[in-house]
C-alpha positions in Angstrom: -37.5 28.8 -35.5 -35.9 30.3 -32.1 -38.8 32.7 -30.6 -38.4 36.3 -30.1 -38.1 37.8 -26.9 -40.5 41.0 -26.8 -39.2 43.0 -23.8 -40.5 47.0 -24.9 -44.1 47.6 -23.7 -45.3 51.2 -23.5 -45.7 52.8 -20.4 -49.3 54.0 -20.8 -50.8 53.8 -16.8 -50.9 57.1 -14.7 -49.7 56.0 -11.6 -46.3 53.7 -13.4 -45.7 57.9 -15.2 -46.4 59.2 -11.9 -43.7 57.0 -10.4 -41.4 57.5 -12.8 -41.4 61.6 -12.1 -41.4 61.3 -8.6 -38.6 58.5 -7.9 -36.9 58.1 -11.2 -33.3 59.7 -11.8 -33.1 62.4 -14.4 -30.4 61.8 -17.4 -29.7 64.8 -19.3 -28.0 63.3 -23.0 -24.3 65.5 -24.3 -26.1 68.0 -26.1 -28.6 68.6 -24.0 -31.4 68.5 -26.6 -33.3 65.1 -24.9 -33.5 63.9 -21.0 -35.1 60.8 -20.0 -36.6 60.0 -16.6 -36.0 56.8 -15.4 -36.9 54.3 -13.1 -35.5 51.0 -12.3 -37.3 47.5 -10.5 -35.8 44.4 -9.8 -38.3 42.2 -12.2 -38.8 38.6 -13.1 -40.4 40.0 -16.4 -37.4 41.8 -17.9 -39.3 44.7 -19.7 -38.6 48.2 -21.0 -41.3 50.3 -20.8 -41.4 53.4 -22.6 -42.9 57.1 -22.6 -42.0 60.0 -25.1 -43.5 63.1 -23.6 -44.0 66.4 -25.5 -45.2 69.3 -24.1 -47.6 71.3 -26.2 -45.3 74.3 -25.6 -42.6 73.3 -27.8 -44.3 73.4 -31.2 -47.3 72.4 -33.1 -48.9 69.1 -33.3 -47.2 67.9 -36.5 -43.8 68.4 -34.9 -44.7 66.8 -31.9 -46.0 64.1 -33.2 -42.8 63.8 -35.5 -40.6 63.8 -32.3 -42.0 61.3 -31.1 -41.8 59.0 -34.1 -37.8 59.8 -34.5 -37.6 59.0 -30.7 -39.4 55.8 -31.3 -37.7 54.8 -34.0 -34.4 55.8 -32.2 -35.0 53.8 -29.4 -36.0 50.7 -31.8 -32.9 50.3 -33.0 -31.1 50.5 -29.8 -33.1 47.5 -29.0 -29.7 45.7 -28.3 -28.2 48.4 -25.6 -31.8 48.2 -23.5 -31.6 43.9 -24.4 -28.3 44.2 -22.7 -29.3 46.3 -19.6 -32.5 44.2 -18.9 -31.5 41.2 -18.9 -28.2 41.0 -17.4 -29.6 43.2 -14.4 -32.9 41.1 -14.7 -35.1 44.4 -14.3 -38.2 46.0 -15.6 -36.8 49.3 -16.8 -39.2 52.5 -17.1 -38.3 55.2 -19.4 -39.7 58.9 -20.5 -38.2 60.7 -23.3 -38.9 64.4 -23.2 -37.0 67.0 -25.4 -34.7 69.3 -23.0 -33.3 72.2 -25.1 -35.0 71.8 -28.8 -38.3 73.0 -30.0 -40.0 73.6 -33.0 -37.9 77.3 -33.2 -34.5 75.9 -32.6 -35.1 72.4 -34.1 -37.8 73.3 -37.2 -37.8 69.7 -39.0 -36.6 67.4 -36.6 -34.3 63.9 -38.6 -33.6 60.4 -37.4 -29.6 61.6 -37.8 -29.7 64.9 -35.3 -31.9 63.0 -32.5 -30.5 59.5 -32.4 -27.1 60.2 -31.4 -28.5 62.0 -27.9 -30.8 58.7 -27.6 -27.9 56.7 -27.7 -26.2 58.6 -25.6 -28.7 58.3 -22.5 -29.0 54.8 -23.3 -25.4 54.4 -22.6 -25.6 56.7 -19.8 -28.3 54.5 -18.3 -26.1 51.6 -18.7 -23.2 52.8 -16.9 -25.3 54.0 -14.1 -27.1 50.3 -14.0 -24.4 47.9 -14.8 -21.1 49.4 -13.6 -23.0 50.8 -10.6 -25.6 48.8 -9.3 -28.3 51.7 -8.9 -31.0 49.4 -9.8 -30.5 47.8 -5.9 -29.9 50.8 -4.3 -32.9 53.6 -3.2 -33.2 56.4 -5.3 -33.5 58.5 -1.9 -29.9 57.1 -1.4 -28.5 57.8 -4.3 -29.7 61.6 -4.4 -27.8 61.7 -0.9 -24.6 60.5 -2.3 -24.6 63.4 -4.9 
């Protein structure tokens, strides 16, 4: 029986969310209705942590809270793409999920089929930005200088 690997933890301490806001790179996804704040350290442990935050602005607590099970549930079965980026770049990877242009007006009963597509879409973002071009080693002070 070959063991399984568990590399997603969620990103549940202040000061690791804190972090994330104030040195992580923004990725906005095609259709503009998710971004994702993220933040990259060279890691022995090779984890993906993960956040999904809603602001209490963009609709009532039943939509929120089904958001954030469709972003979850997207992000679970992209478990290969963020397998992929973690372990060949050997890092612990630190994600937030926030919606960008939806809401509960927009967007009034949110599906697996309209929000996964813009999940995977960041998540391939994220792995061109860390695989094809090294960010992970780099400073994200640096990199907003080269933009």
């Amino acid at each position: 029986m070959i063991k399984q690997i568990k590399i997603f933890d969620r990103l549940k301490n202040k000061n690791d969310i804190e972090s994330v806001y104030k040195k992580g790179i923004v990725i906005i996804s095609s259709d503009k209705k998710l971004k994702a704040n993220y933040n990259s350290l060279d890691s022995k442990t090779n984890k993906v942590k993960v956040a999904i935050a809603v602001s209490s602005k963009v609709g009532n607590s039943v939509w929120r809270n089904r958001f954030k099970r469709i972003i979850r549930e997207s992000v679970r079965q992209e478990e290969l793409v963020l397998k992929e980026i973690v372990l060949k770049n050997k890092l612990e990877l630190s994600i937030i999920f926030s919606p960008y242009r939806i809401n509960k007006t927009i967007l009034m009963n949110p599906f697996l089929k309209e929000i996964k597509p813009a999940v995977t879409d960041i998540l391939n973002k994220l792995k061109k930005l860390l695989v094809e071009n090294k960010f992970s080693i780099i400073d994200n002070d640096k990199f907003r200088e080269m933009k």
